[in-house]
C-alpha positions as a Markdown table, in Angstrom:
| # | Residue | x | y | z |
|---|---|---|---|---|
| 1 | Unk | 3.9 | 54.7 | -28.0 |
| 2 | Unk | 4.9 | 57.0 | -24.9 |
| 3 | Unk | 6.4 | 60.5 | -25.0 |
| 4 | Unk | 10.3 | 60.4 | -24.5 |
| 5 | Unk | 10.6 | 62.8 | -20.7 |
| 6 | Unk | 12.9 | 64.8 | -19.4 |
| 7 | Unk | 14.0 | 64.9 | -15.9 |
| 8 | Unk | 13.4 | 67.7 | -14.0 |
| 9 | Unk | 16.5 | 67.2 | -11.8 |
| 10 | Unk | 20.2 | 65.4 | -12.1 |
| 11 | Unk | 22.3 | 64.6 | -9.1 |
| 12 | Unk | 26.1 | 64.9 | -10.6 |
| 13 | Unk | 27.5 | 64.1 | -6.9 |
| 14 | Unk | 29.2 | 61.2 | -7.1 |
| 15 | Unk | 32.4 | 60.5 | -8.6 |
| 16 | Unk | 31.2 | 56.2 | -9.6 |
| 17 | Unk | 28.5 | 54.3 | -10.5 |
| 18 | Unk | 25.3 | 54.1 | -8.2 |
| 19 | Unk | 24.5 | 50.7 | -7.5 |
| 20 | Unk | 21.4 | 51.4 | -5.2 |
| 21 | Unk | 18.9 | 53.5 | -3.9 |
| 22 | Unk | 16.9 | 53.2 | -0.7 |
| 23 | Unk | 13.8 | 55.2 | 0.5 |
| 24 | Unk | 13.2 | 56.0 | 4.0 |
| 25 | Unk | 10.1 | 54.4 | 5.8 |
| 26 | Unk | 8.9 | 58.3 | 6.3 |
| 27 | Unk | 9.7 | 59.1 | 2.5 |
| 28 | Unk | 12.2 | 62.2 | 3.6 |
| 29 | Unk | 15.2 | 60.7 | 2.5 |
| 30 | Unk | 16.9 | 58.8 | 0.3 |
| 31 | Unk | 20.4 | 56.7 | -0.1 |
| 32 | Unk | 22.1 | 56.2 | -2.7 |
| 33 | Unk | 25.6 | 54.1 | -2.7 |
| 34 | Unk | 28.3 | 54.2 | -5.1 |
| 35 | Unk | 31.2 | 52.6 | -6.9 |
| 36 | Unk | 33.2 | 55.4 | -5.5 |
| 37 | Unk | 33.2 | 54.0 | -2.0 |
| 38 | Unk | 30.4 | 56.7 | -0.5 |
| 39 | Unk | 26.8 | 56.9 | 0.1 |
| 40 | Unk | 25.0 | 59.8 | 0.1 |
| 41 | Unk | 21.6 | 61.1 | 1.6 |
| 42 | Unk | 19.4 | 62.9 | -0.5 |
| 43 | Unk | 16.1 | 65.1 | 0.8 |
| 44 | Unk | 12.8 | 64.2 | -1.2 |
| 45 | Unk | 11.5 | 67.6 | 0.0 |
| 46 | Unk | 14.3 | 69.7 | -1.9 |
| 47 | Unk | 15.9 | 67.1 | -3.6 |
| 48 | Unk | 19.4 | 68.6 | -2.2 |
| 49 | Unk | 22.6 | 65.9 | -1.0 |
| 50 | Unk | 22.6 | 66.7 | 2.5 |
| 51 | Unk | 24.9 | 63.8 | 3.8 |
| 52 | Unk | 28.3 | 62.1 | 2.3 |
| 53 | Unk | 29.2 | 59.4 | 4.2 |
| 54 | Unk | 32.8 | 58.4 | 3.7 |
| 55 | Unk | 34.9 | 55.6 | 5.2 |
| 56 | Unk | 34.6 | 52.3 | 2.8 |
| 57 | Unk | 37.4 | 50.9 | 1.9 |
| 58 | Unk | 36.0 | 49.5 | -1.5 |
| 59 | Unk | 32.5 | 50.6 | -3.6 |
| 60 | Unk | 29.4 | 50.0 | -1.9 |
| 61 | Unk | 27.0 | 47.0 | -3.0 |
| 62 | Unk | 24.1 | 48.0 | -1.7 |
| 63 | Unk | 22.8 | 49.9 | 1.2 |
| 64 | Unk | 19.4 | 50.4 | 3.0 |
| 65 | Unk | 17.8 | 53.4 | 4.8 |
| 66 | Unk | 15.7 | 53.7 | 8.1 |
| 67 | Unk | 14.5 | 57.3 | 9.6 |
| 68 | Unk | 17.4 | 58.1 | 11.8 |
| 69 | Unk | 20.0 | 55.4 | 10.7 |
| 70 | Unk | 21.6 | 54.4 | 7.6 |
| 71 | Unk | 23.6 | 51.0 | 6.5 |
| 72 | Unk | 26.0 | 50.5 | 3.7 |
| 73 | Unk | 28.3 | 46.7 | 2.5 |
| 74 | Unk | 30.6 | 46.7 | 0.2 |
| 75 | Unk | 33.6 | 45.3 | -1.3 |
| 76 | Unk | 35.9 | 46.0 | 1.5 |
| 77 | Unk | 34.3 | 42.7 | 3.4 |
| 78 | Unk | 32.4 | 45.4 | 6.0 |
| 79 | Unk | 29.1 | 46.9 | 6.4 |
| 80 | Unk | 28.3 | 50.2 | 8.1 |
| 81 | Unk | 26.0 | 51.7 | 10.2 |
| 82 | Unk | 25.8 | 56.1 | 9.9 |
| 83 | Unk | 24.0 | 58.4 | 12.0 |
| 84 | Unk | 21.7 | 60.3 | 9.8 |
| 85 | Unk | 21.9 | 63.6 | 10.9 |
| 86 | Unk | 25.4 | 63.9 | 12.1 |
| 87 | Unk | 27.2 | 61.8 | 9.3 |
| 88 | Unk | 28.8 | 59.8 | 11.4 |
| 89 | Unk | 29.7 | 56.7 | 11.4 |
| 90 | Unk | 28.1 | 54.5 | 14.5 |
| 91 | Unk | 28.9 | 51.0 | 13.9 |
| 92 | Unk | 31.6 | 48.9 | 11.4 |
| 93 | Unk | 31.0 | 45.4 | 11.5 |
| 94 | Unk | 33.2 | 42.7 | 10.2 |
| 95 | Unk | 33.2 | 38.8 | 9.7 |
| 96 | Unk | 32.4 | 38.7 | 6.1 |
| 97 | Unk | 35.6 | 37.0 | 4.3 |
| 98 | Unk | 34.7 | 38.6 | 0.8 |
| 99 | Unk | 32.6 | 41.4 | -0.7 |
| 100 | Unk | 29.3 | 42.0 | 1.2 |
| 101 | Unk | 26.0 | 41.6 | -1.8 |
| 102 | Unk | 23.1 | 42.5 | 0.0 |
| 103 | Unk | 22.1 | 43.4 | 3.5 |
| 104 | Unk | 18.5 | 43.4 | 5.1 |
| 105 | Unk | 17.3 | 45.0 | 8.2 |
| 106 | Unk | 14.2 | 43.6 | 10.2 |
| 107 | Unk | 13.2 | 44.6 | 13.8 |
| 108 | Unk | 16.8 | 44.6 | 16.2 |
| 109 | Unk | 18.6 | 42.6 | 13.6 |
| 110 | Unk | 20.7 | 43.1 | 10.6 |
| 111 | Unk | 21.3 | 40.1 | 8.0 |
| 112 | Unk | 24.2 | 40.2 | 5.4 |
| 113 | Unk | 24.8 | 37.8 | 2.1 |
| 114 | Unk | 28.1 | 37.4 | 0.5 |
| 115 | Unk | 30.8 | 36.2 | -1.6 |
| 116 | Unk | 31.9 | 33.9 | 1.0 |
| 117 | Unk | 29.4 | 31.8 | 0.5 |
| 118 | Unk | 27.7 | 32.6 | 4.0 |
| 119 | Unk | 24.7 | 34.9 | 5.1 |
| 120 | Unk | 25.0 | 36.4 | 9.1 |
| 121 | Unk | 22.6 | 38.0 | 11.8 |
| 122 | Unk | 24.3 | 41.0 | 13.8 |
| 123 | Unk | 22.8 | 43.2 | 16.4 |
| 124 | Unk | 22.1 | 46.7 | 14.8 |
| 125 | Unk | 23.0 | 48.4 | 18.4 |
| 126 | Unk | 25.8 | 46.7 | 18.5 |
| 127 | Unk | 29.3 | 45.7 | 16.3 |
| 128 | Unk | 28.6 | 42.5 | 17.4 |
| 129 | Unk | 27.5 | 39.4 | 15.1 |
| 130 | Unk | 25.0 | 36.7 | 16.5 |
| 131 | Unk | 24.7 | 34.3 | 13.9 |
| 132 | Unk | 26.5 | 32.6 | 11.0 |
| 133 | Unk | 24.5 | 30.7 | 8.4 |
| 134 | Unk | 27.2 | 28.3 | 6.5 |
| 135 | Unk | 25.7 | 25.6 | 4.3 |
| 136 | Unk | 25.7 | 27.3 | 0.6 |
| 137 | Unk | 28.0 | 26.2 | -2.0 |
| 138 | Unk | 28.2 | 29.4 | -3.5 |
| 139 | Unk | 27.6 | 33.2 | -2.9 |
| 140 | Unk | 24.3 | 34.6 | -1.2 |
| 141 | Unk | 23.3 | 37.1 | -3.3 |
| 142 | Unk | 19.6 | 37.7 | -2.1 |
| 143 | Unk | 18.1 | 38.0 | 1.6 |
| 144 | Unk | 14.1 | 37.6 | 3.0 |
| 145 | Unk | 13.4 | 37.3 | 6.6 |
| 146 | Unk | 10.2 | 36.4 | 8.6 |
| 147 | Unk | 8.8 | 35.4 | 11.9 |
| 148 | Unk | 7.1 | 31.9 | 12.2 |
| 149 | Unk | 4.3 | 34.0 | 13.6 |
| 150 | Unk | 3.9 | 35.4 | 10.0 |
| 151 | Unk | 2.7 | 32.1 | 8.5 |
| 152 | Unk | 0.9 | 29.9 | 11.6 |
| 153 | Unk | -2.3 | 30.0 | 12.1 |
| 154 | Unk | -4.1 | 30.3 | 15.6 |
| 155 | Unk | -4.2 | 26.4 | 15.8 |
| 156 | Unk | -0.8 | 25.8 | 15.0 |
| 157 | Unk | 0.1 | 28.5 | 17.1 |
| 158 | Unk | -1.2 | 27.0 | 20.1 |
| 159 | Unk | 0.4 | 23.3 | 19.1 |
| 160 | Unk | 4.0 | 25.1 | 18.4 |
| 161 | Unk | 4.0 | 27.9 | 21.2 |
| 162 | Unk | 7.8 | 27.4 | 21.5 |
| 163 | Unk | 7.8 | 28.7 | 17.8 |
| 164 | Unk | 5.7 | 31.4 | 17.4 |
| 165 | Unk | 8.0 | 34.3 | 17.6 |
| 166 | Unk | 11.0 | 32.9 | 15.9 |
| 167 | Unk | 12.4 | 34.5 | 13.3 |
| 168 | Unk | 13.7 | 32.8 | 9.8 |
| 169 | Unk | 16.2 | 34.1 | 7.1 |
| 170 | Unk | 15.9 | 33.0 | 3.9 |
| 171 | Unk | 18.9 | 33.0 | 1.4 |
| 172 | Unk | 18.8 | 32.4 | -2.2 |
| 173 | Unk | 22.5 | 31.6 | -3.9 |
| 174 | Unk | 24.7 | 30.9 | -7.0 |
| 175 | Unk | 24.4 | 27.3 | -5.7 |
| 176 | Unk | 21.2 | 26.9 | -7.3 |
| 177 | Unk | 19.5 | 26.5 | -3.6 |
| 178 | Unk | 17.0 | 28.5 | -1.6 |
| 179 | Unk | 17.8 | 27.8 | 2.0 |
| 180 | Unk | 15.7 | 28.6 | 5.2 |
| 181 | Unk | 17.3 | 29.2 | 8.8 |
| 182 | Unk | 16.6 | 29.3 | 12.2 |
| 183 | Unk | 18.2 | 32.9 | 13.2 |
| 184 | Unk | 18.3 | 31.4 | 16.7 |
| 185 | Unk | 20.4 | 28.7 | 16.2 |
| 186 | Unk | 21.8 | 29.3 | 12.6 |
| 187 | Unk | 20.2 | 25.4 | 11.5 |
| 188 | Unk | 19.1 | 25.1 | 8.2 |
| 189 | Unk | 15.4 | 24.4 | 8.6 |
| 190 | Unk | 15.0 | 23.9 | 5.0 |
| 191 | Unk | 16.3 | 23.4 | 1.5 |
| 192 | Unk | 14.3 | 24.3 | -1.5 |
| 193 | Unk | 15.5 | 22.0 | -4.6 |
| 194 | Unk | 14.4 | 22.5 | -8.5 |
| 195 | Unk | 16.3 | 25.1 | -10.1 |
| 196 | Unk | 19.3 | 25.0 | -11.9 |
| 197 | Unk | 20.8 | 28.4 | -12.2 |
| 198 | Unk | 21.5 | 30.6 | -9.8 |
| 199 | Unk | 19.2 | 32.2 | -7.6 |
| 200 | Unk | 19.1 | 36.5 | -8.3 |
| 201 | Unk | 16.1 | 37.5 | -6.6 |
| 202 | Unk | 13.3 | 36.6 | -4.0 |
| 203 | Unk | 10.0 | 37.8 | -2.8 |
| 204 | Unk | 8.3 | 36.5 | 0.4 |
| 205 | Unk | 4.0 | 36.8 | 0.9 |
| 206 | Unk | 4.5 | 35.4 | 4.7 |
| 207 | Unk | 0.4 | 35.3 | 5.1 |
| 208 | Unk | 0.2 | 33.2 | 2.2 |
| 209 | Unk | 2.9 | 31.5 | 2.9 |
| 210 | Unk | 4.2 | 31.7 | -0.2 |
| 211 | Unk | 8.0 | 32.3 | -1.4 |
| 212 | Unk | 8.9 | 33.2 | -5.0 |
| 213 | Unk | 12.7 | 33.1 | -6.6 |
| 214 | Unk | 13.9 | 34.1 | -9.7 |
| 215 | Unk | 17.0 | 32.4 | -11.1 |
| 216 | Unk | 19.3 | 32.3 | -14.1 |
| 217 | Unk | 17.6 | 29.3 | -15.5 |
| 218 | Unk | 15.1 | 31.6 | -16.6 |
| 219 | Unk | 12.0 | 30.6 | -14.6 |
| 220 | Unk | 10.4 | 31.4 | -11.7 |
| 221 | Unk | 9.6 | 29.2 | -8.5 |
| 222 | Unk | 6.7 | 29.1 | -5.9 |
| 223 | Unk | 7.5 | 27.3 | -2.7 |
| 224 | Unk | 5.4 | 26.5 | 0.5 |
| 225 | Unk | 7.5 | 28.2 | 2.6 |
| 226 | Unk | 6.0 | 25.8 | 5.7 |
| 227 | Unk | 6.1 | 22.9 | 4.1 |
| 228 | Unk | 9.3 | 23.4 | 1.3 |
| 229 | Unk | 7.0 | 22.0 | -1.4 |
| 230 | Unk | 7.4 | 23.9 | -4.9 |
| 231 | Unk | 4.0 | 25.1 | -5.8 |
| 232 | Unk | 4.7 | 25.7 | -9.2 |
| 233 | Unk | 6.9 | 26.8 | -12.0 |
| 234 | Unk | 6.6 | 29.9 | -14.4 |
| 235 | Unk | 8.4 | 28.9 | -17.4 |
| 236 | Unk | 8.1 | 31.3 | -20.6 |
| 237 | Unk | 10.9 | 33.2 | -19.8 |
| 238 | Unk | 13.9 | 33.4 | -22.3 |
| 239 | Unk | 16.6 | 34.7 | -20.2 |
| 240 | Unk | 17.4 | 35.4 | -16.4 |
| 241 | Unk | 14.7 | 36.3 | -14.0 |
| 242 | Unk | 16.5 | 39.6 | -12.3 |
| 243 | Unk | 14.0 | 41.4 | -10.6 |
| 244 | Unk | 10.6 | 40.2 | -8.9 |
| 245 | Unk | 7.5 | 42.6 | -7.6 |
| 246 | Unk | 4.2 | 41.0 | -6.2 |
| 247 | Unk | 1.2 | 43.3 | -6.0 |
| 248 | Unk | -2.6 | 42.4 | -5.0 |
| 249 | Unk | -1.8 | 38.8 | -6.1 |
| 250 | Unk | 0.1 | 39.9 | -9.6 |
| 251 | Unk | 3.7 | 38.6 | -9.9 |
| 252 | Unk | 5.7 | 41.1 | -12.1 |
| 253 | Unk | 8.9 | 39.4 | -13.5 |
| 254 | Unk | 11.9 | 41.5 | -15.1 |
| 255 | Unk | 14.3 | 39.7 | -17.3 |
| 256 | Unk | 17.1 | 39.9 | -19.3 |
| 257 | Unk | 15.1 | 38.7 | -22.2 |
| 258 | Unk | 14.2 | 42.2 | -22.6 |
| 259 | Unk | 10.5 | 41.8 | -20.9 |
| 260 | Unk | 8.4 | 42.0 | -18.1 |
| 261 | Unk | 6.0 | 39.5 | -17.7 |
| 262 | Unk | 2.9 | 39.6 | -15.4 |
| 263 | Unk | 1.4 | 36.5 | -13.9 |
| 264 | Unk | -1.6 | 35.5 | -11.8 |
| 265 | Unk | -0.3 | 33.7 | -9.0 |
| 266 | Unk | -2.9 | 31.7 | -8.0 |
| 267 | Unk | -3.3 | 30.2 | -11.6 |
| 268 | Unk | 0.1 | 30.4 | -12.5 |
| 269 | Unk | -1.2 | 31.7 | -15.7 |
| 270 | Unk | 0.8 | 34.6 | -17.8 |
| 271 | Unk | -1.6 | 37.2 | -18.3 |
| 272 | Unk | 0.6 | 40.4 | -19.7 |
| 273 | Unk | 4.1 | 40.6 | -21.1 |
| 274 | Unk | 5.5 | 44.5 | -21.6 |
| 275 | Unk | 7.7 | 44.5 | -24.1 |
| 276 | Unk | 9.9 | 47.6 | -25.7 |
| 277 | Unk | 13.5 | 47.1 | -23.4 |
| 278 | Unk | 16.1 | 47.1 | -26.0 |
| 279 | Unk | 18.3 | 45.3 | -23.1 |
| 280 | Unk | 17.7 | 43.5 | -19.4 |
| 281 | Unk | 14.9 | 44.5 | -17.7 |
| 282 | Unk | 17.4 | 45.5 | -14.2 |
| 283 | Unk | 14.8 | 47.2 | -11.9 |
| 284 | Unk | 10.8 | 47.4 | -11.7 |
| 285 | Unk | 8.4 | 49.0 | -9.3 |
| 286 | Unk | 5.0 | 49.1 | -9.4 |
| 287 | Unk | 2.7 | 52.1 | -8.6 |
| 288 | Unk | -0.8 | 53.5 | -9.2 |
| 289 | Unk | -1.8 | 51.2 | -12.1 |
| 290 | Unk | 1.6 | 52.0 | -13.1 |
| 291 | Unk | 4.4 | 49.5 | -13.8 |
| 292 | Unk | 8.1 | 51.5 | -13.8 |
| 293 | Unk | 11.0 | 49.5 | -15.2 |
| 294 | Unk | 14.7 | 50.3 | -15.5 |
| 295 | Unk | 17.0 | 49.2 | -18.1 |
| 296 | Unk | 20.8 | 48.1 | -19.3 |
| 297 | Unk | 19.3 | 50.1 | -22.7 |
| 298 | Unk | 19.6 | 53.1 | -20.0 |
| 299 | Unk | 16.1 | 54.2 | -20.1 |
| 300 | Unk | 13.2 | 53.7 | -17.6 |
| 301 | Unk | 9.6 | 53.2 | -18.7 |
| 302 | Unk | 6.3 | 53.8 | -17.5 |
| 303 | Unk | 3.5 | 50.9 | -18.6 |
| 304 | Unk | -0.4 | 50.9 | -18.0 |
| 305 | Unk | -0.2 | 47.7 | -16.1 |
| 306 | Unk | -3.4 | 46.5 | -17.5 |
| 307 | Unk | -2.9 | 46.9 | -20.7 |
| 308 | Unk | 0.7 | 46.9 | -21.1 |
| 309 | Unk | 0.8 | 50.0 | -23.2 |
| 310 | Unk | 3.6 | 52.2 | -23.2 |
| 311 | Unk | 3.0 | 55.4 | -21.3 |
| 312 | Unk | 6.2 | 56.9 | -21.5 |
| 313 | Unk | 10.0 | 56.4 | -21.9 |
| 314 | Unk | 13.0 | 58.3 | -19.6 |
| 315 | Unk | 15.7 | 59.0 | -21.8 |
| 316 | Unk | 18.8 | 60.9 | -20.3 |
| 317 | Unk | 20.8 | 58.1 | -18.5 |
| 318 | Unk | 24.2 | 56.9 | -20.3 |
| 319 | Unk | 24.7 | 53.7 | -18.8 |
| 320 | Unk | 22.1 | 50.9 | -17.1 |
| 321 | Unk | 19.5 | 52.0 | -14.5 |
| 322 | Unk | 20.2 | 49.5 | -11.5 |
| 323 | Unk | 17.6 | 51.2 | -9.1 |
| 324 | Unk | 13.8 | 53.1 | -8.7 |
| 325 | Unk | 11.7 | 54.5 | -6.2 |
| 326 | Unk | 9.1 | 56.6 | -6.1 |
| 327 | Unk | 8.0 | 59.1 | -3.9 |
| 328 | Unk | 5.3 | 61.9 | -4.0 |
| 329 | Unk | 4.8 | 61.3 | -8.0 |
| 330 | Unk | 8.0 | 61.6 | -8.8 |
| 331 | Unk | 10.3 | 59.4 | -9.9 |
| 332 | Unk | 14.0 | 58.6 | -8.8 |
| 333 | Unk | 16.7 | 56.6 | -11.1 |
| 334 | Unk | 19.9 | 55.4 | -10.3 |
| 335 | Unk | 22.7 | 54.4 | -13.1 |
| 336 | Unk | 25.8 | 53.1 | -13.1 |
| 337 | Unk | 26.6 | 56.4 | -14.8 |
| 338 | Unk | 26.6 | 58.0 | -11.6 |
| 339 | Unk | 23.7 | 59.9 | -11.7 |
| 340 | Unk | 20.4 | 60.5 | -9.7 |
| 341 | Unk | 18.0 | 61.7 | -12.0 |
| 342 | Unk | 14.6 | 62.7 | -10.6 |
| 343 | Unk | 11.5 | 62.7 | -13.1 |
| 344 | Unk | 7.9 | 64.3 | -12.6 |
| 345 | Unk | 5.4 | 61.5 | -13.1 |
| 346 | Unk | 2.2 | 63.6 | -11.7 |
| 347 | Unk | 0.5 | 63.5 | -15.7 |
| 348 | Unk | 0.9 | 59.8 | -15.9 |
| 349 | Unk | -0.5 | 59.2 | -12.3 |
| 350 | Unk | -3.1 | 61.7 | -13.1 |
| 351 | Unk | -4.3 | 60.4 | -16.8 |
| 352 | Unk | -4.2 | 56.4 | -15.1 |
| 353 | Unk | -6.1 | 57.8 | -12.4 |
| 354 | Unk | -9.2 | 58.7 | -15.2 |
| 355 | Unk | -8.5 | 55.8 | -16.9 |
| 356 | Unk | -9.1 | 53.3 | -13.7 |
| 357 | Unk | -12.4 | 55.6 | -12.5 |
| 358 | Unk | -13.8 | 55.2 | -15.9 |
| 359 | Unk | -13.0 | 51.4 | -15.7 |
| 360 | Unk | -14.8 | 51.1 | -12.2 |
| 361 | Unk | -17.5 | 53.1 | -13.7 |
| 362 | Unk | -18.1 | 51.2 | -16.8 |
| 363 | Unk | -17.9 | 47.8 | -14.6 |
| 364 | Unk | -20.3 | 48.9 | -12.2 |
| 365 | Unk | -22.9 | 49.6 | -15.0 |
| 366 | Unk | -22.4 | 46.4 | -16.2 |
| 367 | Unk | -22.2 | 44.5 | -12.8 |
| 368 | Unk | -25.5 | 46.1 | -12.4 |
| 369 | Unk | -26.6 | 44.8 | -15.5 |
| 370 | Unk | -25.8 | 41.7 | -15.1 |
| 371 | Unk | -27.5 | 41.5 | -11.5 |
| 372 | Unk | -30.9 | 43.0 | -13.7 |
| 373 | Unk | -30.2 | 40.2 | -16.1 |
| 374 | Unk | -29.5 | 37.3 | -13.5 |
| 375 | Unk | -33.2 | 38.7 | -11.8 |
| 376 | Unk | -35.0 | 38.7 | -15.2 |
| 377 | Unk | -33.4 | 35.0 | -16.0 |
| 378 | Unk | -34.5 | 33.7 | -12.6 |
| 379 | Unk | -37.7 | 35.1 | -13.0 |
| 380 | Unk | -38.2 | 33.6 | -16.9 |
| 381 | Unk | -36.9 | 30.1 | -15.0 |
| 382 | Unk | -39.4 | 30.4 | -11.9 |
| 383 | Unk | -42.2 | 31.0 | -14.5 |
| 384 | Unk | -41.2 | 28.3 | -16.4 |
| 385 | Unk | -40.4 | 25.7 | -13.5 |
| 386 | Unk | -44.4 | 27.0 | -12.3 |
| 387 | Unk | -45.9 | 26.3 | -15.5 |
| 388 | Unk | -44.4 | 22.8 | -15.9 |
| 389 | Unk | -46.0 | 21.8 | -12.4 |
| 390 | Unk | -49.3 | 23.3 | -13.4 |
């Protein structure tokens, strides 16, 4: 069993509940947004607040950082766009009926899900909205976006020129539904049928054309996302699928069952579950050999992802840990008890690190080995095969 940690910094700032953290593309910064209606913006370097932006009229429900801009939705029906280095607020843009759930920002556009029961496309230069996406039943509570470029190949690129550069949201809702859109036109290209809770979470492998959603009914889907067909179903699961992470063809599922399973994806088959959450599995990330969870028991956890040992636990947090990164070995929690705690993670990278070059080794002895014994076999059999003709 691990070694409890302690962290070697807490972030007291805000006056509510963090509901998420965001990492800048350059790894500088990072946002955090809170039940007290502000985000802040934190410096990986010194690991100092050195923005508070103010002007929601409600908490925030998630927000999302690039290197010079930030964005914040919340309650209040809005989303926001902030200058990073001034504080300022550049952009408010309204539509949304109810509260805001999730935003997502891909090249000049800016997607939003929410209570409403609709998903929309505005221009991130401008307050101006493009598209609305009306078709769910229910709330969108998860975003994905990609280009049709993403998943054709050169054939098909050639036969659907007109489509190669056309961009597709897809939405995932209470509804039960997974739904794809045009962007241009805000048509439903396609709805994914089969499961029968709501859908929390999504993760898109556009070159394998592959979509995967997690939903309330406790499994996990795999859809052609050309085609619509489900691929398969992941099924051994006893509570809600809440978080998804896909890495080198591994499918890391957090639940509130209490575990995180691993699955091959191209098999389908289950090959690790980490267990040791004494509550929902809320938040996972993946890194070095490493898998990092967060949890309503108000710890995070550090797994060999191999083996599924437990490394170490976080202890420190009061209440559930809704968000990790991780940046520069060191990891950064966010709880809805308001803090940012920031934990070294340099000895577990380092002893994993060992442990993998070892591995590598040890297989490389016995790769060679095995090419020795494959020679010696074919030798015996070409002796053998001689003899019999003689």
């Amino acid at each position: 069993m691990g070694n409890s940690g302690s962290a070697v910094k807490v972030c007291t700032d805000h006056q509510g509940g963090i509901n998420w953290l965001s990492l800048s593309p350059d790894g500088q910064r990072l946002l955090t947004g809170s039940e007290d209606g502000t985000a802040r913006l934190w410096s990986t370097a010194d690991s100092q607040c050195h923005g508070h932006f103010q002007g929601h009229e409600s908490y925030i429900t998630f927000c999302h950082l690039e290197n010079e801009a930030a964005f914040t939705c919340s309650a209040d029906h809005t989303i926001r766009k902030w200058d990073v280095m001034t504080g300022q607020c550049l952009a408010i843009y309204r539509g949304h009926t109810s509260i805001v759930n999730r935003i997502l920002v891909a090249k000049d556009y800016l997607f939003s899900g929410s209570y409403d029961r609709t998903a929309r496309c505005w221009s991130v230069d401008k307050e101006k909205q493009i598209q609305e996406f009306r078709g769910h039943r229910n709330c969108v509570l998860t975003l994905a976006h990609y280009s049709s470029r993403d998943v054709l190949e050169e054939e098909e690129e050639e036969e659907e020129e007109e489509k190669v550069s056309r961009d597709l949201l897809v939405t995932g809702s209470t509804d039960c539904t997974v739904k794809v859109w045009w962007v241009s036109s805000g048509r439903c290209y396609q709805t994914l049928l089969g499961h029968t809770g709501a859908v929390l979470c999504l993760i898109l492998d556009a070159p394998n054309r592959e979509l995967f959603s997690g939903s309330t009914d406790y499994t996990i889907r795999t859809w052609n996302i050309v085609t619509g067909e489900q691929l398969k179903v992941f099924k051994e699961h006893q509570g809600s699928v809440i978080c998804l992470e896909l890495v080198n063809r591994h499918l890391y599922s957090g639940s509130a069952d209490r575990t995180v399973k691993c699955w091959l994806v191209d098999t389908g088959e289950r090959i690790q579950t980490y267990k040791a959450h004494k509550h929902s599995v809320s938040t996972l990330k993946y890194h070095a050999g490493i898998l990092f969870t967060g949890s309503g028991d108000a710890c995070a956890r550090a797994f060999n992802s191999k083996s599924g040992v437990l490394q170490k636990i976080f202890r420190g947090h009061k209440f559930i840990i809704n968000c990790i990164q991780i940046h520069n070995e060191l990891l950064y929690t966010a709880s809805h008890d308001g803090t940012l705690r920031i934990w070294d993670i340099r000895g577990i990278c380092k002893r994993n690190k060992r442990r993998l070059k070892k591995e590598r080794s040890a297989q490389g002895r016995g790769s060679q080995k095995g090419s020795l014994s494959r020679l010696f076999n074919n030798k015996v059999g070409c002796m053998v095969q001689q003899e019999n003709r003689e």
